[in-house]
PAFITI-939490 format. One line per field, with one value per residue (C-alpha): y negated, x, z negated. Coordinates in pm, 1 decimal, decimal comma. Layout:
<recs>
c2 = [Y  ...]
c1 = [X  ...]
c3 = [Z  ...]
</recs>
This chain:
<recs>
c2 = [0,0  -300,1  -598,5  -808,3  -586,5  -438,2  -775,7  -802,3  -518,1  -501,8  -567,7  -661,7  -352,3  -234,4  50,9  90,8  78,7  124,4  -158,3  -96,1  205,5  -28,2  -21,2  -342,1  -445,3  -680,8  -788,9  -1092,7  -1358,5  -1712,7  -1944,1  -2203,6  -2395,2  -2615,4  -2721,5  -2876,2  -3207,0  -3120,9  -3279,8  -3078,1  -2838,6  -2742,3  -2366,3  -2159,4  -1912,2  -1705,8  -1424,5  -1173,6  -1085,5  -734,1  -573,1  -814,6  -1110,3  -1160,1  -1525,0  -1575,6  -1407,2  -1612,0  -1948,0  -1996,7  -2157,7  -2299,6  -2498,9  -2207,0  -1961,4  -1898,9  -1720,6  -1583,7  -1410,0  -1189,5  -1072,1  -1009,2  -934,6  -667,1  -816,8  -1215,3  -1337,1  -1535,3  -1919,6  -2080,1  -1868,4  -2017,6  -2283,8  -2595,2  -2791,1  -3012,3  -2986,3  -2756,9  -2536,0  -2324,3  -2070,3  -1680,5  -1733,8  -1537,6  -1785,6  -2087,1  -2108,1  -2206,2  -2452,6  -2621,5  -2642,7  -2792,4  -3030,6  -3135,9  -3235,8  -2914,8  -2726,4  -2747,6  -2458,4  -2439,3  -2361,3  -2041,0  -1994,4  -1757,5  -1750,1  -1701,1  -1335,4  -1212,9  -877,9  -626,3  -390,8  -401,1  -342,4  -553,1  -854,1  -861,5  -881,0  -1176,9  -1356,2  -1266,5  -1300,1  -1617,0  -1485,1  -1537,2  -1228,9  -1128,8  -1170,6  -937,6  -1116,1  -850,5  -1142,3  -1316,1  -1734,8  -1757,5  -1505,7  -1711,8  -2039,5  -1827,3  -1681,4  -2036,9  -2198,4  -1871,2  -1663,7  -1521,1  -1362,6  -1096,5  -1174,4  -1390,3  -1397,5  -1471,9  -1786,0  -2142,3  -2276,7  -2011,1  -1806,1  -1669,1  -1456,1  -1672,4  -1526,0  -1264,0  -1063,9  -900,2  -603,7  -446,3  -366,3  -708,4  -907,7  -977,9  -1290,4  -1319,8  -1061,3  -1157,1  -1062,1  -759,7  -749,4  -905,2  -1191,8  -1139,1  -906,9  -721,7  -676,5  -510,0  -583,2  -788,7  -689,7  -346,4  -463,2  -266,3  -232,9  79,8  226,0  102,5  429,1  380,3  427,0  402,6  548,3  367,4  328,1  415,8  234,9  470,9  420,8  639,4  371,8  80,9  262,0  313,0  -35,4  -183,8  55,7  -55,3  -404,0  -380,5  -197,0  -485,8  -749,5  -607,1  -547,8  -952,2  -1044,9  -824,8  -1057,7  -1355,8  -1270,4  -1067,9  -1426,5  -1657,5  -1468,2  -1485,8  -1863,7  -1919,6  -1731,0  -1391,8  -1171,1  -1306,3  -1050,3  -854,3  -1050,1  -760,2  -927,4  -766,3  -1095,8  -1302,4  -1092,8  -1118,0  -1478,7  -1533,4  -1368,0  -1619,6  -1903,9  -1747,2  -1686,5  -2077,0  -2213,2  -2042,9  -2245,0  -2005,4  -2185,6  -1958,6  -2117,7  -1844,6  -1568,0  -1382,3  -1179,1  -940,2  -856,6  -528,5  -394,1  -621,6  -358,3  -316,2  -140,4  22,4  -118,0  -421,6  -520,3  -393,1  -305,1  -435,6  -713,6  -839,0  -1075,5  -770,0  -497,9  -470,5  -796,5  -1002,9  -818,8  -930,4  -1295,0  -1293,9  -1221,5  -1418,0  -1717,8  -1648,9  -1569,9  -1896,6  -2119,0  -1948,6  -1985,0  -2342,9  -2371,4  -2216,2  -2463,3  -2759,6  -2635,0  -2606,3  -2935,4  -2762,0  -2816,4  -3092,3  -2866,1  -2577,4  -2477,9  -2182,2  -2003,0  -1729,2  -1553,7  -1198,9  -1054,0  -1173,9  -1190,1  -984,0  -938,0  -1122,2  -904,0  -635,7  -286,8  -44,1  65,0  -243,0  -316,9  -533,7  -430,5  -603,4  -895,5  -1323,0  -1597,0  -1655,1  -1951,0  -2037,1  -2203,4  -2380,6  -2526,1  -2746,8  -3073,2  -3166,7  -3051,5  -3268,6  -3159,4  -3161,4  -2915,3  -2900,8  -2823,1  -2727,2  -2423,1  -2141,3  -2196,1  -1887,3  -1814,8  -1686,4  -1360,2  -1267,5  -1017,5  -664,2  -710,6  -1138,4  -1252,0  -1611,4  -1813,5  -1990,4  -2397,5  -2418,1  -2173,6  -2041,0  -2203,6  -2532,5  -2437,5  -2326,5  -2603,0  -2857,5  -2670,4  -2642,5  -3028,9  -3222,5  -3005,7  -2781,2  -3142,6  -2961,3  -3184,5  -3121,5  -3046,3  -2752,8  -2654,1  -2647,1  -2417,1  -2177,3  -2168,2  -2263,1  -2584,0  -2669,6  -2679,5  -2902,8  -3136,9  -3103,6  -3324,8  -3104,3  -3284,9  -3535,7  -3752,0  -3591,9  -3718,1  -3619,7  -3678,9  -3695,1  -3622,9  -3933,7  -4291,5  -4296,1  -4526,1  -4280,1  -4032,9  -3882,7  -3575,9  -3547,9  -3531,3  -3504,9  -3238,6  -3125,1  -2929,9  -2948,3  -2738,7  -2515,1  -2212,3  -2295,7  -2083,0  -2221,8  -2462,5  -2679,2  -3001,9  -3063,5  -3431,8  -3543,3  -3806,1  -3899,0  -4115,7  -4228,2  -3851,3  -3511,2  -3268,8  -2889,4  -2750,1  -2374,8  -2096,2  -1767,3  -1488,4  -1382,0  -1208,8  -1434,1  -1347,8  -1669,1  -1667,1  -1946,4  -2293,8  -2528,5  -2863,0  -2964,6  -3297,2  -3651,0  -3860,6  -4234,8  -4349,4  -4350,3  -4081,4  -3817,8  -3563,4  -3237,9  -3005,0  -2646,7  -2385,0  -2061,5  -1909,9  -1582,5  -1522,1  -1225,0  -1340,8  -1328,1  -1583,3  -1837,1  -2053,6  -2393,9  -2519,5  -2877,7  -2965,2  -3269,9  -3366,1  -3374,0  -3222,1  -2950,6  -2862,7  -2595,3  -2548,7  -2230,4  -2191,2  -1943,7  -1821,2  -1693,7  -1594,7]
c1 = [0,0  139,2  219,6  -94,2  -337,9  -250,1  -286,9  -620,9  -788,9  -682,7  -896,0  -850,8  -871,5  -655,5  -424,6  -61,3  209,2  582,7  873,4  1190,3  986,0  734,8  381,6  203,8  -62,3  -14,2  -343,4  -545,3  -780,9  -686,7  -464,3  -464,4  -201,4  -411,4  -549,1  -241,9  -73,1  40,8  381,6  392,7  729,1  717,0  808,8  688,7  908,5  727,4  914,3  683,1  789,3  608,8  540,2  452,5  749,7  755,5  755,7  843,6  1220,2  1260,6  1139,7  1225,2  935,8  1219,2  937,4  789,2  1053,4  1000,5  654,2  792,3  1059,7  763,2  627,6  898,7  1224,7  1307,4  1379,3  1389,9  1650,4  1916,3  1784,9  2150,0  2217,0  1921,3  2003,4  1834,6  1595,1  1455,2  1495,3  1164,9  1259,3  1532,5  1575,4  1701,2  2107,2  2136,1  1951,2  2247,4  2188,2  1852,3  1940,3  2157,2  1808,0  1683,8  1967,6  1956,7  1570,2  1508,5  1280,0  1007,0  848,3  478,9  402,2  161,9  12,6  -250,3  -675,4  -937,0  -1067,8  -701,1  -701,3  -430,1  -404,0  -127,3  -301,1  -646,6  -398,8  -211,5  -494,2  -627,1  -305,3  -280,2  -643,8  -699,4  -1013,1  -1149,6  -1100,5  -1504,6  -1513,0  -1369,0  -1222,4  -1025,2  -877,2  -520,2  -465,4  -318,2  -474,7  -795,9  -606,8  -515,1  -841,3  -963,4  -893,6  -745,2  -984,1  -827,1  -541,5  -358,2  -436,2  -165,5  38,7  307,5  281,9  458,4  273,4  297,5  601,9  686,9  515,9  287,4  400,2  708,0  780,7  1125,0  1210,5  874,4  537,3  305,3  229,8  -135,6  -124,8  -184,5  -462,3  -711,2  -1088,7  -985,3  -608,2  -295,2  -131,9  220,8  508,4  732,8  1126,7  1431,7  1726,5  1674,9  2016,3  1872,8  1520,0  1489,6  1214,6  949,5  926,9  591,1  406,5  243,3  -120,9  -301,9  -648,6  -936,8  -1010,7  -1306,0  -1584,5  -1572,2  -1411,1  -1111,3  -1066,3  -1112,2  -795,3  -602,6  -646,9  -548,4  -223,7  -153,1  -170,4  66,8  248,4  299,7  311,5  591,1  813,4  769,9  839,8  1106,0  1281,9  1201,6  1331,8  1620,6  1678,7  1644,6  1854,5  2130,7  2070,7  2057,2  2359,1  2341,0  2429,9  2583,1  2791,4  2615,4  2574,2  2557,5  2248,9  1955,7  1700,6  1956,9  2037,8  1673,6  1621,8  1994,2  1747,7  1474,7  1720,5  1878,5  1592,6  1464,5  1773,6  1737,0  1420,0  1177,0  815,6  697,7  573,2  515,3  807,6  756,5  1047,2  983,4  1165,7  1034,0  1146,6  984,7  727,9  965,4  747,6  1024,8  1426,5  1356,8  1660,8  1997,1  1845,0  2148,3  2208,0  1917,2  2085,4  2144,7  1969,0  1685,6  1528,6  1849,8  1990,7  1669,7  1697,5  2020,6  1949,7  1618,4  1810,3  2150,2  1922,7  1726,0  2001,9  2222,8  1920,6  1870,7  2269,3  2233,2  1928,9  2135,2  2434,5  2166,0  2006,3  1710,4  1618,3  1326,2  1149,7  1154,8  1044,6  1001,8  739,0  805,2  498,5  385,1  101,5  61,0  349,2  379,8  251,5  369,3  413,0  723,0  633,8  771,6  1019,9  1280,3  986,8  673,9  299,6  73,2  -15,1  -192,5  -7,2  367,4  613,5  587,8  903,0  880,5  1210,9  1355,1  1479,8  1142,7  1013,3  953,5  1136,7  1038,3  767,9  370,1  227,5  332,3  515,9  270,1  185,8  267,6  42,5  210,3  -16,4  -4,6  -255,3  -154,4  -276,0  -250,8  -102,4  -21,7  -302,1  -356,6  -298,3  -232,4  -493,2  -278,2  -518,6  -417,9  -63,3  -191,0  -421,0  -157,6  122,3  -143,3  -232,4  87,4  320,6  112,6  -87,5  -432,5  -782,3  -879,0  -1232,4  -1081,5  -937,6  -1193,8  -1390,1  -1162,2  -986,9  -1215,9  -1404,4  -1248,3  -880,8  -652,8  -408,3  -20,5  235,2  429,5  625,0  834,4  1035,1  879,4  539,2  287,9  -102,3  -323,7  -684,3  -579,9  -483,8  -142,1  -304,1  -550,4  -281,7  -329,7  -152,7  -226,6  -507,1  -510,5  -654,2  -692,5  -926,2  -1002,9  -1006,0  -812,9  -803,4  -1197,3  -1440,5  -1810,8  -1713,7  -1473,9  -1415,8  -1257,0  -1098,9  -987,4  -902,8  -1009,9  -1091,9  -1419,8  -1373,5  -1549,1  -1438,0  -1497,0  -1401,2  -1411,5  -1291,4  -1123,0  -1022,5  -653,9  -625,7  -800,6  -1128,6  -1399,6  -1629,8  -1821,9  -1779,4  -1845,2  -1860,7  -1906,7  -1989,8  -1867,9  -1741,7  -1658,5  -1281,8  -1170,8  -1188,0  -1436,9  -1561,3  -1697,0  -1826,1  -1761,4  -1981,2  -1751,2  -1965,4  -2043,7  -1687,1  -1485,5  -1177,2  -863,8  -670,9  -901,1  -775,8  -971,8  -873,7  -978,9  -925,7  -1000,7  -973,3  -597,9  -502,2  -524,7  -404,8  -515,1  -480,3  -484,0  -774,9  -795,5  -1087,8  -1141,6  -1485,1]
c3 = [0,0  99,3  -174,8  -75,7  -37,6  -361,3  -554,0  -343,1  -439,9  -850,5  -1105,6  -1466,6  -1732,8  -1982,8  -1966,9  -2111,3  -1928,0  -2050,8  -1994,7  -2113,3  -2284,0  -2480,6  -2381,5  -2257,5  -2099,7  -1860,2  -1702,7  -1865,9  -1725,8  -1816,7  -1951,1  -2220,9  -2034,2  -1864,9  -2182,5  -2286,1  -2112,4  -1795,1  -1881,8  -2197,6  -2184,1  -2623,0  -2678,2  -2932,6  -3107,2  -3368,3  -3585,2  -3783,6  -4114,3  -4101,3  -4437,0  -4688,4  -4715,9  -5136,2  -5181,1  -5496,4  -5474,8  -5159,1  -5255,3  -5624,4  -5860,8  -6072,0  -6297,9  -6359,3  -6477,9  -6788,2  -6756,5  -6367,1  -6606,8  -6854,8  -6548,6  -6302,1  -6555,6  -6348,2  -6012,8  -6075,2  -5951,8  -6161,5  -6205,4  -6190,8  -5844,9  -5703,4  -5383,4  -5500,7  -5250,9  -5567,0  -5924,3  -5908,7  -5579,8  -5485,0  -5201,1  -5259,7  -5291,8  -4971,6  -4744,9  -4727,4  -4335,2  -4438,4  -4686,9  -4454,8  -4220,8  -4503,0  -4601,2  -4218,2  -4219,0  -3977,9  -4214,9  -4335,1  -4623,4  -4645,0  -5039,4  -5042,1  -4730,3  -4696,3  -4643,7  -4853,3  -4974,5  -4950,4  -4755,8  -4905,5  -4616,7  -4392,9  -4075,3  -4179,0  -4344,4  -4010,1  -3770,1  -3989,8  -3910,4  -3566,2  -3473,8  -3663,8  -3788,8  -4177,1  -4408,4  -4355,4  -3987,1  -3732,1  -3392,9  -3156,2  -3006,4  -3099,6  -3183,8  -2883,6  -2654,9  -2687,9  -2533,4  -2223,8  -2166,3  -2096,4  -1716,0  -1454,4  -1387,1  -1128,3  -1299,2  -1284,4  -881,0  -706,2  -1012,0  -1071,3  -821,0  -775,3  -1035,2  -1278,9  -1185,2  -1568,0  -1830,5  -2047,4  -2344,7  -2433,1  -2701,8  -2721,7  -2942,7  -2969,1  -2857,7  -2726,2  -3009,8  -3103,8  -3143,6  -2756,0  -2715,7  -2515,6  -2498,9  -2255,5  -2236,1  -2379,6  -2237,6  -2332,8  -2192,4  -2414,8  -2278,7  -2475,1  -2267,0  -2015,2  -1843,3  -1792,4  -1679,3  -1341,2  -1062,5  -1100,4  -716,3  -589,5  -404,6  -69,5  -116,0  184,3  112,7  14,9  -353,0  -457,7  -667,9  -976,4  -1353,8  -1207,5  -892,7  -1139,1  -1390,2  -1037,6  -950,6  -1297,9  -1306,5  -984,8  -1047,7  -1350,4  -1190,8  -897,8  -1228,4  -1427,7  -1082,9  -1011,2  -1354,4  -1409,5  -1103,0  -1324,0  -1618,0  -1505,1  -1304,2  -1578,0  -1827,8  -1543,0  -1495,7  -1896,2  -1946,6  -1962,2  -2204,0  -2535,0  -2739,8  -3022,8  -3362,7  -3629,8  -3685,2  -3509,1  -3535,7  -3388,4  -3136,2  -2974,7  -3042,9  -2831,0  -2597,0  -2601,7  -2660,3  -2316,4  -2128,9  -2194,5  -2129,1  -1777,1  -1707,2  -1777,9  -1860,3  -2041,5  -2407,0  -2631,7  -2761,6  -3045,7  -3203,6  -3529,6  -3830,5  -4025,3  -4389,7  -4605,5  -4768,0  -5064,6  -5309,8  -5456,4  -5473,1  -5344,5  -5552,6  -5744,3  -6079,8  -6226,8  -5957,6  -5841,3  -5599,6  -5397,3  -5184,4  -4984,1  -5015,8  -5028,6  -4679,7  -4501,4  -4591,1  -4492,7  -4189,0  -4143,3  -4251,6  -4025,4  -3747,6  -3747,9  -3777,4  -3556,4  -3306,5  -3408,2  -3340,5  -2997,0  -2886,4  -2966,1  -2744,1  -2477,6  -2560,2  -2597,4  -2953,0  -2869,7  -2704,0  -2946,1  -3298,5  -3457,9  -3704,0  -3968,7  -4102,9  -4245,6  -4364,6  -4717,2  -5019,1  -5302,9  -5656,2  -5920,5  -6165,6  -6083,0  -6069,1  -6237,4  -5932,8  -5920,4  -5651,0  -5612,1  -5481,7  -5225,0  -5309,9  -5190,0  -5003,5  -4955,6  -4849,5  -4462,5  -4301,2  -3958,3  -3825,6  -3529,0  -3438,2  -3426,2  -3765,4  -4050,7  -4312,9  -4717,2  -4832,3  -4796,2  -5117,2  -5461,4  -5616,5  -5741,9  -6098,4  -6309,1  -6628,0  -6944,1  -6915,1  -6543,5  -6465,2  -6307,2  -5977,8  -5987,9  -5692,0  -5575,1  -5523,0  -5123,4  -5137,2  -4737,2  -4507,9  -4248,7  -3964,0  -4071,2  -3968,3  -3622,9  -3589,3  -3642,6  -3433,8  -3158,8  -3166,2  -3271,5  -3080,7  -2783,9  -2762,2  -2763,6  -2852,3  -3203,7  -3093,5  -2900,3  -3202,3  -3386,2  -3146,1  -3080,8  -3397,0  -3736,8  -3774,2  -4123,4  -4078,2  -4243,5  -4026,3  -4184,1  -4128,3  -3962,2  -3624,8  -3676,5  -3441,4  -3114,3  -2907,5  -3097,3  -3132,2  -3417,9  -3521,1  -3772,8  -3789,7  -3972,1  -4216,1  -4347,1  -4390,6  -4744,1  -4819,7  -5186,2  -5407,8  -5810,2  -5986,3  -6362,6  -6594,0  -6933,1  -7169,2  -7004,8  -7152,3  -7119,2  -7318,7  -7223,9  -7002,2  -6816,5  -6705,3  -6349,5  -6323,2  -5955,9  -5774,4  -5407,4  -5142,3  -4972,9  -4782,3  -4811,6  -5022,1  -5111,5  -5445,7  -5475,4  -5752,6  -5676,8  -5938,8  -5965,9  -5661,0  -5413,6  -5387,1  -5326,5  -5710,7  -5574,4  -5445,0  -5683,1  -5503,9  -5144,4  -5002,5  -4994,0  -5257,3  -5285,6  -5356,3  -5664,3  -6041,3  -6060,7  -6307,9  -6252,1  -6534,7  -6402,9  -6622,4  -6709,6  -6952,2  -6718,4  -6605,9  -6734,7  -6961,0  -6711,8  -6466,4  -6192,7  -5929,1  -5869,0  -5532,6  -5429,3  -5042,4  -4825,9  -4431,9  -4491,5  -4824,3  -5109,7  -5435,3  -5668,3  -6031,8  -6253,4  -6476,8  -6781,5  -6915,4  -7268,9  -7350,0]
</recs>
């Protein structure tokens, strides 16, 4: 069958296919591309912490040590070893390449990320983050994969093409990432090695195909099959032009994001790359029990943090660093209370970093607050919802309309200050930038009752408790307030004794506060 009559006659289904001996699937419908400004060349590098990243050994609560110590003895890591971002914050000793992001104004660390109704299942956690979905909703579609199912229609047919001659989306070093699942297929290509990449021999079909589910499969494997071969040239191409091949790191993650930084630097368009870093399910020796600055945990942040600044290193050499940033996230963080194997169990939100030239650095948020009775399965409580962080990445830096957003991604999100020193837009005036609000409760330990104290602006507000593990209890305020001090009695007579998170959130900022209950 000859090459246009074979892109003529394919049809969009899904079916795996290998490359470089990872399945894909290669066929998908639209793009969010033309959603974005046309002049709009920001990359996307995301790396997937899979397993369960624990926060609090990576991003030190240093104001909280003293109760972090009853519940975590085992594993904490030594306060005067930590790598001091504040007087309040310090990073995991291991992670100096991401200080020095830091010290440069190239990071910035997201204080418990996470959603509401915390999910504690690997695989359920993880579609939650790549789907963008909330914890009681199912969506079999990725973030991302919902922006390119918007404006070609056409596709796979007559792509790749002059005005979209590279994969949307890449993943290299394992199987397609969800975050670009589409309603039918997913809309990114996953490579190893792109020096090996090589051509799959096209057969010569010449009969007619028919009109059954077996001719529909033939013409979808077909059609991949034509894909991967012209994208294979691309890549293979732009790693050539970027490069080529730069000798092996010791250090796995860096070795694939050379790859991206490679493949970019060879003028590849393609906006989205996701790389992924596994290990971090450390239920058991997730540390030295008589060093805890070593093991498990430690040898992954080293290379997390040598990997993104050596990547961040390798974009400036290129002079590509205003056109990149990267993501980390996982699934959820840990427990705060150690287990009884040098190790710690599923558990809420964790620390998110994004870095680049373009980044503002500081923090977002607050460290955790740690009780001085932590509860067995307690984990940290969410200040930042994850889809804030997407919401603002796709706005400030993929330049998307917030009311797009908001359709495809949740109507309530949060806009962070994340890009700095880059065109950006804004759902807000810089003058009614807020990014704090005040919040306290008293008494707290509360027996019958509570009173919540906050301050605002003329803005609309939600105020809602969770127990100790994330769950919603109930929301206990929403509407509009005018500027200025409120008080809010909170009733706490029916709640079991144990550990509550109030969390108070406006148009552009959040804070929560623990809350323990006596009665």
């Amino acid at each position: 069958m000859k090459r246009r009559s074979f892109l003529q006659t394919s049809a969009a289904l899904s079916a795996p296919i290998l490359i470089n001996g990872i399945p894909i699937n290669a066929v998908a419908r639209n793009s969010f591309l033309d959603f974005v400004n046309p002049d709009n060349d920001k990359i996307l590098v995301l790396i997937q912490l899979s397993g369960g990243s624990d926060g609090l050994n990576c991003v030190l609560p240093l104001d909280q040590y003293s109760n972090l110590d009853k519940a975590r003895n085992k594993i904490i890591i030594k306060e005067s070893l930590g790598l001091k971002l504040s007087d309040k914050t310090a990073l995991h000793p291991s992670m100096s390449d991401v200080k020095s992001l830091y010290d440069s104004g190239n990071l910035s660390l997201i204080h418990s990320v996470g959603y509401p109704n915390q999910n504690r299942s690997h695989f359920r956690s993880t579609d939650i983050w790549t789907s963008g979905s909330a914890a009681d909703k199912v969506i079999t579609t990725g973030w991302l994969g919902r922006y390119y199912d918007s404006m070609h229609p056409s596709y796979p047919t007559g792509y790749p093409n002059s005005s979209n001659p590279d994969p949307l989306a890449i993943t290299v070093g394992g199987g397609v990432s969800q975050t670009c699942q589409g309603p039918v297929v997913n809309f990114s290509l996953a490579i190893n090695n792109p020096d090996i990449l090589a051509p799959i021999p096209e057969s010569e079909i010449n009969t007619s195909i028919p009109n059954t589910n077996y001719g529909k499969e033939l013409r979808y494997i077909m059609t991949t099959l034509q894909q991967y071969n012209d994208y294979s040239d691309v890549i293979k191409n732009g790693y050539g032009l970027g490069g080529g091949t730069i000798p092996a790191t010791g250090n796995a993650l860096l070795d694939r994001l050379n790859i991206v930084a490679q493949l970019i630097n060879g003028g590849m368009k393609t906006k989205v790359y996701v790389v992924n870093l596994n290990g971090f399910d450390t239920h058991s020796n997730q540390c030295d029990p008589d060093d805890h600055e070593l093991g498990t945990q430690a040898d992954l942040l080293s290379q997390l943090s040598g990997a993104m600044k050596g990547f961040q290193d390798l974009l400036i050499k290129y002079n590509l660093d205003k056109r990149v940033i990267g993501m980390t996230f996982s699934e959820f963080g840990r427990r705060i209370k150690a287990n009884d194997s040098t190790g710690t169990d599923h558990g809420s939100a964790a620390p998110l970093f994004l870095f680049g030239s373009c980044i503002k650095g500081g923090m977002i948020g607050q460290n955790p607050t740690i009780s001085d009775n932590v509860g067995n399965d307690e984990g940290v409580a969410m200040q930042n919802d994850f889809r804030s962080v997407y919401a603002s990445l796709l706005i400030d830096w993929f330049q998307l309309d917030s009311s797009l957003v908001k359709q495809l991604l949740y109507e309530d999100f949060q806009k962070l200050p994340i890009i700095e020193g880059c065109v950006t837009t804004s759902i807000l005036e810089d003058s009614q930038r807020d990014f704090s609000l005040n919040l306290s409760s008293s008494p707290n330990p509360a027996d019958q009752y509570t009173i919540l104290s906050f301050d605002t602006k003329d803005e609309f507000i939600r105020i809602k408790l969770y127990d100790s593990i994330g769950s919603e209890i109930k929301e206990v305020y929403s509407g509009n307030v005018g500027q200025g001090h409120h008080e809010l009695r909170l009733d706490t007579s029916s709640l079991h004794p144990g550990n509550y998170v109030v969390r108070i959130s406006s148009r552009t900022a959040q804070m929560t506060k623990l809350l323990s209950v006596l009665n």
